[in-house]
LOKE-718487 format. One record per residue (C-alpha): x, y, z; residue number from 1; residue in one letter. Coordinates in nm, 3 decimals, decimal comma. Each point is the difference from the previous one (the first is absolute). Example, Ala and Ser with C-alpha at 12.3 -4.5 7.8 and 13.67 -1.06 7.14 Angstrom:
<pts>
PT        c1        c2        c3     i   aa
PT     1,230    -0,450     0,780     1    A
PT     0,137     0,344    -0,066     2    S
</pts>
This chain:
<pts>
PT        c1        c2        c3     i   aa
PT     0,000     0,000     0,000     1    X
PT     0,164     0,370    -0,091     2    X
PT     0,062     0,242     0,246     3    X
PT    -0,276     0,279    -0,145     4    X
PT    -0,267    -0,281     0,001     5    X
PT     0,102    -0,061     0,331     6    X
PT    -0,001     0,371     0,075     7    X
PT    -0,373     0,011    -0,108     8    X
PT    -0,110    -0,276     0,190     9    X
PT     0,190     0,130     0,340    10    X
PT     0,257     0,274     0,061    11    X
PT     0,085     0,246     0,232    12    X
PT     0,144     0,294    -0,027    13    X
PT     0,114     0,378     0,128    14    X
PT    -0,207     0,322    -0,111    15    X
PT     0,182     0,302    -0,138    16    X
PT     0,043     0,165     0,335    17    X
PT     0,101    -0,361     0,155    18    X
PT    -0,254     0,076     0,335    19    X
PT    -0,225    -0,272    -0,122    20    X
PT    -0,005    -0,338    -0,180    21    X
PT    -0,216    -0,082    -0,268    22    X
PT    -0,126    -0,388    -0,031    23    X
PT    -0,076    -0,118    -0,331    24    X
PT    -0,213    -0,306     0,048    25    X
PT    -0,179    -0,142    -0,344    26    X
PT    -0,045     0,375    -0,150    27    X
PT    -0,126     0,150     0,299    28    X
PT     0,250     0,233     0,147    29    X
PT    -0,012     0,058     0,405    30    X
PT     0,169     0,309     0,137    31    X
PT     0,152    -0,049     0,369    32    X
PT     0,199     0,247     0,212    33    X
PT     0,357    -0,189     0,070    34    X
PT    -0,064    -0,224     0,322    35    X
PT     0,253    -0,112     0,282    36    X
PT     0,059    -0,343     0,112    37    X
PT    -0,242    -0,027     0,236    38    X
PT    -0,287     0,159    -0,277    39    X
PT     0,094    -0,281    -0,222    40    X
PT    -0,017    -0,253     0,223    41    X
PT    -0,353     0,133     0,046    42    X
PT    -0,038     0,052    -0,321    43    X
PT     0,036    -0,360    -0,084    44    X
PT    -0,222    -0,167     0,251    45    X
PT    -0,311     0,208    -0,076    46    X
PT     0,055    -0,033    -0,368    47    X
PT     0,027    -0,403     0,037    48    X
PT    -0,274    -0,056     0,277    49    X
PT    -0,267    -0,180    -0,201    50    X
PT    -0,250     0,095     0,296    51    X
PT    -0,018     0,362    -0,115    52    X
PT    -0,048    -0,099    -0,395    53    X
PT    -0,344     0,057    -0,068    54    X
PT     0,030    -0,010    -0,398    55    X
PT    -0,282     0,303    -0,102    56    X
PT    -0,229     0,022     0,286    57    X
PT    -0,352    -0,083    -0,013    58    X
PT    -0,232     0,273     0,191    59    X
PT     0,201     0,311    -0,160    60    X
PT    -0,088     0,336     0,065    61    X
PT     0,167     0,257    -0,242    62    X
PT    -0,064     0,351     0,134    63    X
PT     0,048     0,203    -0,263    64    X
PT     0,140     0,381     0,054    65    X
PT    -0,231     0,030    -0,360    66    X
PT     0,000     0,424    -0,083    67    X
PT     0,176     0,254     0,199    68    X
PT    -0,235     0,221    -0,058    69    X
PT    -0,358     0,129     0,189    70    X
PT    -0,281     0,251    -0,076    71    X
PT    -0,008     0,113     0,401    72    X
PT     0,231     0,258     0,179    73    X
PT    -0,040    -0,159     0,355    74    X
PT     0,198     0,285     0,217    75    X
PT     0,148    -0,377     0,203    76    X
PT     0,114    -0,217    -0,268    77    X
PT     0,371    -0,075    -0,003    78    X
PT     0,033    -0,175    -0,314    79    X
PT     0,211     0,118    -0,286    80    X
PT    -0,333     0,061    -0,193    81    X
PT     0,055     0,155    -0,367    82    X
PT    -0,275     0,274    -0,102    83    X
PT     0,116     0,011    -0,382    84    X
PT    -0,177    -0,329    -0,125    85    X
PT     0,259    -0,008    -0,290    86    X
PT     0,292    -0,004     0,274    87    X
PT    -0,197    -0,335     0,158    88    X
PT     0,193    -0,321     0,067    89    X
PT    -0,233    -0,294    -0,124    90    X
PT     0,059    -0,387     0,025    91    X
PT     0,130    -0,115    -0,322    92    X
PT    -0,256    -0,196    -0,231    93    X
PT     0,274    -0,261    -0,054    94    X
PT    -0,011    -0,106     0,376    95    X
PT    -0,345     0,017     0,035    96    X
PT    -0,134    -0,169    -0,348    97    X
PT     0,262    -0,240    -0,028    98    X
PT     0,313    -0,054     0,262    99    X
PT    -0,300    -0,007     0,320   100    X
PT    -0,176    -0,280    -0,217   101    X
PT     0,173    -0,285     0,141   102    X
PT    -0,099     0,148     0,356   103    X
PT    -0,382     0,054    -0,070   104    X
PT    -0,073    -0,349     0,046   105    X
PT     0,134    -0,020     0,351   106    X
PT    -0,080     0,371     0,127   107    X
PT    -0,311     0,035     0,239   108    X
PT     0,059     0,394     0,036   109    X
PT     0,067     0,299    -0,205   110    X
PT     0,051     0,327     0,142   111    X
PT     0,041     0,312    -0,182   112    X
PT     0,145     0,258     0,234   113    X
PT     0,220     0,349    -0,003   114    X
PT    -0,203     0,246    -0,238   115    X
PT    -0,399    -0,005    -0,053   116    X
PT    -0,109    -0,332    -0,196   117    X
PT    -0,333     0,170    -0,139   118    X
PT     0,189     0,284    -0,135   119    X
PT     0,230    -0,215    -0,243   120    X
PT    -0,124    -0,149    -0,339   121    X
PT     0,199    -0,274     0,011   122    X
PT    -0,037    -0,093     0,351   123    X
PT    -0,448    -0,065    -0,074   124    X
PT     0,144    -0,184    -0,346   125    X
PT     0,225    -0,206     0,208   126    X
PT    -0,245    -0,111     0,264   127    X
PT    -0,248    -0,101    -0,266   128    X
PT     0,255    -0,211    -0,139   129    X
PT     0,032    -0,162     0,329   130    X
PT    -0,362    -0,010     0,046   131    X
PT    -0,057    -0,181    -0,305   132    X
PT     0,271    -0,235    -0,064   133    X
PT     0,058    -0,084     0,354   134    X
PT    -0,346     0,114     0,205   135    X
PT     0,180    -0,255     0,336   136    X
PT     0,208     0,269     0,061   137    X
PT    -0,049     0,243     0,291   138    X
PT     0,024     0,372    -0,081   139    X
PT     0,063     0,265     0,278   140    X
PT     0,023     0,367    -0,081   141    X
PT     0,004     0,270     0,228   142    X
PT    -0,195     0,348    -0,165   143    X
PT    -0,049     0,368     0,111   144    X
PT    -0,368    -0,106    -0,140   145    X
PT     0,025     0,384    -0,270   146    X
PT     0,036    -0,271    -0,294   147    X
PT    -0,166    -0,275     0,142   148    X
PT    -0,299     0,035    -0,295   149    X
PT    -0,202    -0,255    -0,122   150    X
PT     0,238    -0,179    -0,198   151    X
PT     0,210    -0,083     0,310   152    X
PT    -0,327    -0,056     0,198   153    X
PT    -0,085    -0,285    -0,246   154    X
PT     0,348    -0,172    -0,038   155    X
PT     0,045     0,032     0,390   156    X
PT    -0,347    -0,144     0,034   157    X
PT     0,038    -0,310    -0,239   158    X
PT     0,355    -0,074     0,138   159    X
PT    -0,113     0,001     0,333   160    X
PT     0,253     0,286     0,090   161    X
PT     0,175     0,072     0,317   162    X
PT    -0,023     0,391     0,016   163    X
PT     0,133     0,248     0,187   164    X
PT    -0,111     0,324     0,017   165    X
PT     0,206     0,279     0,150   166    X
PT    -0,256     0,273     0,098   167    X
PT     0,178     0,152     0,264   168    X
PT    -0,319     0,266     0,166   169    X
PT    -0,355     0,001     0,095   170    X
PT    -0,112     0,312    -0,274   171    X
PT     0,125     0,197    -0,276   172    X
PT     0,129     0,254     0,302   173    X
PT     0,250    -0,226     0,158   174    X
PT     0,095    -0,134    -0,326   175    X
PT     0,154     0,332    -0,105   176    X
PT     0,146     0,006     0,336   177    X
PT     0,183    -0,317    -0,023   178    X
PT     0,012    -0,077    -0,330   179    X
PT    -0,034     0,231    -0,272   180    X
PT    -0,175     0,296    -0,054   181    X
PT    -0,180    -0,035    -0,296   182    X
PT    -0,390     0,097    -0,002   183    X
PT    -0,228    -0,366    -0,136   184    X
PT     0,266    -0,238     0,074   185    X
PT    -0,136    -0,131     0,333   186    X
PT    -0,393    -0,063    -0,110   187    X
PT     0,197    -0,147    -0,338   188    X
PT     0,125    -0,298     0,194   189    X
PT    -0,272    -0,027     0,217   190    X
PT    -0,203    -0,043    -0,273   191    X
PT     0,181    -0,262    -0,185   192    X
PT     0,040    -0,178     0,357   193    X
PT    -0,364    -0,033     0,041   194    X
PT    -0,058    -0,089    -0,375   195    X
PT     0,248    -0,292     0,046   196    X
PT    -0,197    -0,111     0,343   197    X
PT    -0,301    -0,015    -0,215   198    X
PT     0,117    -0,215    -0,250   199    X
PT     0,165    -0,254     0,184   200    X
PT    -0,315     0,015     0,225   201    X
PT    -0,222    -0,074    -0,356   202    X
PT     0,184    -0,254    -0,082   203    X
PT    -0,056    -0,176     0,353   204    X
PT     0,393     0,059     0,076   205    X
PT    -0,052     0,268     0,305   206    X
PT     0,284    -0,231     0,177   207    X
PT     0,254     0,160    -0,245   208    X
PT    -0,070     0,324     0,118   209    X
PT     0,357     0,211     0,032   210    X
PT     0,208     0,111     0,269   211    X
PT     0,079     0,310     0,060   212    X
PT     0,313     0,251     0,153   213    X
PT     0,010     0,317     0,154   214    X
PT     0,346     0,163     0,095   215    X
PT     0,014     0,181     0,300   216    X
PT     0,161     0,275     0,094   217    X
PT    -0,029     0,368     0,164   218    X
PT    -0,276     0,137    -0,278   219    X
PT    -0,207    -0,282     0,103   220    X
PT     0,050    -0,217     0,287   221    X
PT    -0,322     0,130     0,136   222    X
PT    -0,220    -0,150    -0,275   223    X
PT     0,150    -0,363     0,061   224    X
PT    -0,323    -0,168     0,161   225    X
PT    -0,256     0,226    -0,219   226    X
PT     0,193    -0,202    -0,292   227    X
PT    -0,023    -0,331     0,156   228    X
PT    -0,349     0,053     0,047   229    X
PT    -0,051     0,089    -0,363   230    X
PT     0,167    -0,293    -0,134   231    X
PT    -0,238    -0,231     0,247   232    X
PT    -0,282     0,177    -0,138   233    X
PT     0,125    -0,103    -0,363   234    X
PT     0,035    -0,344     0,203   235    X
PT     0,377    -0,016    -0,064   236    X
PT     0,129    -0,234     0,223   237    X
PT     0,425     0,050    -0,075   238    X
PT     0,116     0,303     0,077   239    X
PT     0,354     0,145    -0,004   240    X
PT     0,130     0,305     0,235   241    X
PT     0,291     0,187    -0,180   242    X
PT     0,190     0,180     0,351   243    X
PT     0,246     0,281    -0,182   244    X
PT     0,193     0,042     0,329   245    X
PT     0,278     0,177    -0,208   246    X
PT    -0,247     0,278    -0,040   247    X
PT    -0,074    -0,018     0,361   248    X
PT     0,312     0,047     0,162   249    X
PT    -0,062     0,271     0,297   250    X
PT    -0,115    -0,106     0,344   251    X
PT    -0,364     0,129    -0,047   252    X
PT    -0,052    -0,227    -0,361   253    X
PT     0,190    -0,291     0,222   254    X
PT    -0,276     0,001     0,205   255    X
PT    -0,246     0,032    -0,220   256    X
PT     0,108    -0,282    -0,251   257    X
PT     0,018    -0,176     0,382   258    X
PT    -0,391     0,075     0,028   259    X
PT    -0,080    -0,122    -0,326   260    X
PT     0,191    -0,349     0,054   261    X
PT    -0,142    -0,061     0,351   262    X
PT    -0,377     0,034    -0,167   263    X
PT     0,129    -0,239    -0,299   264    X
PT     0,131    -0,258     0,312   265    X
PT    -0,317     0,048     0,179   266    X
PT    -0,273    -0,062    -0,286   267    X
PT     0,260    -0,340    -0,134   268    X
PT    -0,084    -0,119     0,338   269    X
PT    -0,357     0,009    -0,103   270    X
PT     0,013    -0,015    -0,373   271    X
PT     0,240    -0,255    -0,065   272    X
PT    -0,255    -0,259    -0,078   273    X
PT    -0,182     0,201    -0,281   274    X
PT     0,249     0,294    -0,091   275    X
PT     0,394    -0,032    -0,118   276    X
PT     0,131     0,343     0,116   277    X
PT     0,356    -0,040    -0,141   278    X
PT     0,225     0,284     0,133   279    X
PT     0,281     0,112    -0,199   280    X
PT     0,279     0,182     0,166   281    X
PT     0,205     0,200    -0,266   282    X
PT     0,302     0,075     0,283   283    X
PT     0,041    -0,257     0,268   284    X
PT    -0,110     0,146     0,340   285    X
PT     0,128    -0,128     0,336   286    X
PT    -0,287    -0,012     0,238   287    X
PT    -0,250    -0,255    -0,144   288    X
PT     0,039    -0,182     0,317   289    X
PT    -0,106     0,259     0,199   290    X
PT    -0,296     0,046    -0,236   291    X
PT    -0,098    -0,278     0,009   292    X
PT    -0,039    -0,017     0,404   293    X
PT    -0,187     0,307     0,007   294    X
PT    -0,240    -0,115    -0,257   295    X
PT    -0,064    -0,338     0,148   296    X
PT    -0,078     0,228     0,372   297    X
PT    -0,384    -0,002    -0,076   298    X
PT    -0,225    -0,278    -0,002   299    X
PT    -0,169    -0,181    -0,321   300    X
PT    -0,331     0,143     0,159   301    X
PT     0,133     0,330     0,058   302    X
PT     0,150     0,003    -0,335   303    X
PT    -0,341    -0,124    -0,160   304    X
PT    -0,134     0,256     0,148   305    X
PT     0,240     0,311    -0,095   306    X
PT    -0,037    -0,162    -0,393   307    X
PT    -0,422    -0,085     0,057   308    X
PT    -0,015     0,166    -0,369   309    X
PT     0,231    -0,186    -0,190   310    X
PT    -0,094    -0,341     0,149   311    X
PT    -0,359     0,095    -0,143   312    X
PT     0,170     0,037    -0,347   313    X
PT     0,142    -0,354    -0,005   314    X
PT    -0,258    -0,192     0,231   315    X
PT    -0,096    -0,161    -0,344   316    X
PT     0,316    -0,050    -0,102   317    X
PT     0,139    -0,338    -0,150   318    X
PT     0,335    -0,131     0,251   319    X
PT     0,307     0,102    -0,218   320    X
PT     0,067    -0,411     0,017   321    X
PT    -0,353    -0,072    -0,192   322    X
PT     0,128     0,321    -0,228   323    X
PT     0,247    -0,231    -0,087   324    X
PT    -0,176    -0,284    -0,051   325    X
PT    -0,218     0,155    -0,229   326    X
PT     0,232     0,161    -0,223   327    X
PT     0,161    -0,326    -0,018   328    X
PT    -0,285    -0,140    -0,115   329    X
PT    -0,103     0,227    -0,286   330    X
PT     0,377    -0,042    -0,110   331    X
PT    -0,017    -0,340     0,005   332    X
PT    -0,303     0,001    -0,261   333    X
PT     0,193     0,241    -0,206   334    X
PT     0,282    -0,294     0,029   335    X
PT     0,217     0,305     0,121   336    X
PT     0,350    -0,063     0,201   337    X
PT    -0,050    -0,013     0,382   338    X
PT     0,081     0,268     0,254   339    X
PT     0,112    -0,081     0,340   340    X
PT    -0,180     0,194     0,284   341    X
PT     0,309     0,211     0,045   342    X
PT     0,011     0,094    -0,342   343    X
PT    -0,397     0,096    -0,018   344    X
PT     0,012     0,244     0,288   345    X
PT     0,387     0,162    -0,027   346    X
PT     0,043    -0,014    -0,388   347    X
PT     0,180    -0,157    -0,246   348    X
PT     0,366     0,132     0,084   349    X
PT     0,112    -0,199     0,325   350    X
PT    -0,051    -0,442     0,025   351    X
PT     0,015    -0,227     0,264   352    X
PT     0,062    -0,315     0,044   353    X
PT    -0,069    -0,186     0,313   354    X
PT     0,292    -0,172     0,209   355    X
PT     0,085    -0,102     0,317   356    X
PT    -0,271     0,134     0,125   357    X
PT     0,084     0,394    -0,169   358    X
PT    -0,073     0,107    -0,308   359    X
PT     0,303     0,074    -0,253   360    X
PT     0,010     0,244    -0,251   361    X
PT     0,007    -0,202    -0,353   362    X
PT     0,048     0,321    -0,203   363    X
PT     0,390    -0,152    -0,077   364    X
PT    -0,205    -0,341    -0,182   365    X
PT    -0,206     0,143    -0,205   366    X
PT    -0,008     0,427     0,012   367    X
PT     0,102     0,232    -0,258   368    X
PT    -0,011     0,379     0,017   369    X
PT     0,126     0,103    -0,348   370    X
PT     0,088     0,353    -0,115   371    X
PT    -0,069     0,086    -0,381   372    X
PT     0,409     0,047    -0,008   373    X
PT     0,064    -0,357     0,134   374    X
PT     0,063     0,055     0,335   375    X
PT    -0,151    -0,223     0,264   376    X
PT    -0,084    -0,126     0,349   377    X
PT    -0,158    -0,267     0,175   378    X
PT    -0,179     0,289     0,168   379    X
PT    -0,136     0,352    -0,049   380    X
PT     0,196     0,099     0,346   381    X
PT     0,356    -0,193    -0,100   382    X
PT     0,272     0,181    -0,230   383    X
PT    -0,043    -0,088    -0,382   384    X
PT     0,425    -0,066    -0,025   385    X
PT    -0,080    -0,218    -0,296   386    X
PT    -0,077     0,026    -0,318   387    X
PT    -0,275    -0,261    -0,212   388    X
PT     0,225     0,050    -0,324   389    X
PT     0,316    -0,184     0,131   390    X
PT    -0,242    -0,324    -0,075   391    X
PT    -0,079     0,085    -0,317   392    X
PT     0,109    -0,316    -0,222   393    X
PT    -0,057    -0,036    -0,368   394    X
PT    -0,276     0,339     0,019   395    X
PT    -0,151    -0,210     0,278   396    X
PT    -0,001     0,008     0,355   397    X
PT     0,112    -0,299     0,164   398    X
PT    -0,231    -0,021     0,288   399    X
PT     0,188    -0,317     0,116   400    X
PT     0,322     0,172     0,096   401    X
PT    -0,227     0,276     0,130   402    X
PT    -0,155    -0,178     0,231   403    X
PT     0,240    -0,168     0,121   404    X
PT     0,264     0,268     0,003   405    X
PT     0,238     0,064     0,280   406    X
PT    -0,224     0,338     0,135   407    X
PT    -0,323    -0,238     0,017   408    X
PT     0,185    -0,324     0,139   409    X
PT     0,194     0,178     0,277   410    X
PT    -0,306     0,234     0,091   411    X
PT    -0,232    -0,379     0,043   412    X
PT     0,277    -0,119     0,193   413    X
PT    -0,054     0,289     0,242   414    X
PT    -0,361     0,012     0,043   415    X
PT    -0,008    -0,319     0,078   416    X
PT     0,243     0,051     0,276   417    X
PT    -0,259     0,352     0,110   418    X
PT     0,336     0,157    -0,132   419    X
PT    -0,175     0,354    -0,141   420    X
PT     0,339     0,119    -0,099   421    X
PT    -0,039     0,317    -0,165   422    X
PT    -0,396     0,046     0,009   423    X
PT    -0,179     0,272     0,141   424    X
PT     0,022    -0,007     0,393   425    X
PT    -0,400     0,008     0,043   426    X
PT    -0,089    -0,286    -0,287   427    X
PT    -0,273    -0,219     0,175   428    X
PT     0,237    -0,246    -0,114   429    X
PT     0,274     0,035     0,177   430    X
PT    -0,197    -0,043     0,323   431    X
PT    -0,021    -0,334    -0,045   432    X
PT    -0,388     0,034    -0,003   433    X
PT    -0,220    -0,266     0,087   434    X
PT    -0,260    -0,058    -0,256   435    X
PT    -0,266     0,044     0,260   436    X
PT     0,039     0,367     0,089   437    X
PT     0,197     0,119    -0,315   438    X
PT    -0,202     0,329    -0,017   439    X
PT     0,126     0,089     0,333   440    X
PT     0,265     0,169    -0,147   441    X
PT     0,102     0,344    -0,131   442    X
PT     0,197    -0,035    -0,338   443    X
PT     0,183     0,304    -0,162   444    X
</pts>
């Protein structure tokens, strides 16, 4: 056998600035920083452990960064959001109409994410796709609800949908307060909330009605149980709290974000049955504990008492467990993919597997969070140090050697040891969670 055939079935080699070596194995060409002894010796045993080879994965979830760009000025949002739609980023048609292929078959979960789905052409034509050729797949999209027209109301309706809406305040008032002030935005998404409600409702699918987020902060904070009540009286039973503490940084907003989660402890302690009240911390905050204490002070009667209103909201409510059930069953007609319990009430973006008693985070088996330049994670909260295109083989992907990569091999070998190496501190992962009382816990 000649050395170059050789060299393209194996080789390794030094880059031009000699910090990293690049493997050449079959045509696919793997870029590593240099490693020490001890690294390689690492290096060697994950890469040969058959127990972490999982070949391509069955129960995928591709969440897809899709378009970079959004048709709402939210005052809060963080992301890199472009405003000149021909400066937008946008997932490549390759990937999506041919090099994903091999992974539709095996994916239970798509998830658009980053900019505003409804607002990008190709994002409704690529759903349909989905929704046609392979109808067993699970679609989640989170919305701002301006775009959210009929179009979308149908194809979320017929796909059986997870949707998110991010409404964010009570009225149009608050709305410009907290999220942009622009006059007939508000009664806009309102509007094409309560359209949506009616269809699925029509179509004898109320248990698919959305969840919906608020973010908190010092423009609002006061309006957080007027908008849990208004979701209950749309009978939404998932609801997500938003807390901005970096916009709440002085000792008088301290205390009143403190308020806020106290009342969000005290009506879980009555709700939890019937109502998901997912809290989302944005910056990690150091007293939860101590929260926690104060809010667990009164008694269930006491507290039944305080919230007599809200428990005459959801006195008809279904449990959040029969929720479940039903969902599962409609899907189930539809021959859709299955959704664990976890995944129906937190989303599409974190999985668990139970062990040992605790529930791991599987997001290393089977989760990819893919950037329309390449880049990728296991996890919207992880760094994206690698790049999709270093797997590119022939004009294809090689989802084999993706898989089953060094980053994905060593990160299973953690979680299986509860080694969160690297994740966000407050991950309800990390906590080694018990499967049980998983929505105890405050993720950021």
């Amino acid at each position: 056998m000649s050395k170059k055939l050789l060299e393209k079935i194996f080789s390794v080699k030094n880059d031009k600035d000699r910090k990293h070596k690049v493997v050449n194995m079959l045509g696919t060409k793997i870029k590593f920083k240099k490693l020490n002894i001890k690294e390689k010796i690492d290096y060697f045993k994950i890469m040969n452990d058959k127990s972490l080879y999982v070949g391509i994965p069955d129960d995928i979830t591709l969440q897809l960064c899709f378009n970079d760009n959004c048709n709402c000025n939210c005052k809060f949002c963080a992301a890199d959001i472009v405003k000149d739609y021909n400066q937008r980023s946008i997932m490549p048609d390759k990937w999506l109409y041919e090099d994903f292929l091999p992974l539709y078959p095996k994916t239970n979960h798509i998830v658009p994410t980053y900019g505003e789905i409804t607002v990008c052409k190709e994002g409704y034509d690529y759903l349909s796709f989905i929704n046609k050729n392979y109808p067993q797949i699970n679609i989640s999209i989170e919305t701002n609800g301006i775009s959210f027209t009929n179009k979308w109301i149908d194809l979320a309706t017929e796909n059986l949908m997870r949707v998110h809406f991010s409404i964010n305040a009570i009225n149009e008032e608050y709305f410009k307060k907290t999220v942009w002030e622009q006059d007939g935005i508000y009664p806009k998404i309102i509007n094409n909330l309560d359209n949506y409600i009616k269809k699925l409702d029509e179509k004898g699918l109320g248990a698919f009605r959305p969840c919906v987020s608020m973010v908190l902060n010092n423009t609002n904070y006061e309006t957080m149980l007027d908008f849990i009540k208004m979701s209950l009286n749309k009978q939404l039973q998932i609801i997500v709290l938003f807390f901005d503490t970096g916009l709440c940084l002085t000792e008088e907003n301290k205390k009143k974000i403190n308020d806020c989660f106290i009342t969000l402890l005290e009506l879980e302690r009555i709700l939890k049955d019937k109502v998901y009240l997912n809290f989302r911390l944005f910056v990690p905050i150091n007293n939860v504990k101590e929260l926690e204490e104060i809010a667990n002070r009164a008694s269930i009667e006491d507290l039944k008492q305080k919230y007599s209103d809200i428990l005459k909201i959801t006195e008809n409510f279904k449990t959040l467990k029969d929720l479940f059930y039903e969902r599962t069953e409609i899907r189930n007609k539809f021959e859709k993919k299955p959704y664990t319990y976890y995944e129906e009430l937190t989303g599409v973006c974190y999985h668990q597997v139970i062990g040992d008693k605790y529930s791991i985070c599987s997001n290393a088996n089977n989760h990819i969070r893919l950037y329309p330049n390449g880049n990728y994670s296991v996890c919207p909260w992880r760094t994206y140090d690698n790049n999709i295109k270093e797997f590119q083989k022939n004009n294809k992907i090689d989802w084999i050697s993706f898989f089953n990569s060094y980053y994905y091999r060593k990160l299973r070998k953690n979680f299986k040891k509860f080694c969160y190496e690297g994740c966000m501190i407050n991950c309800p992962a990390a906590e080694k969670i018990s499967e049980k009382n998983f929505n105890k816990k405050y993720s950021i």
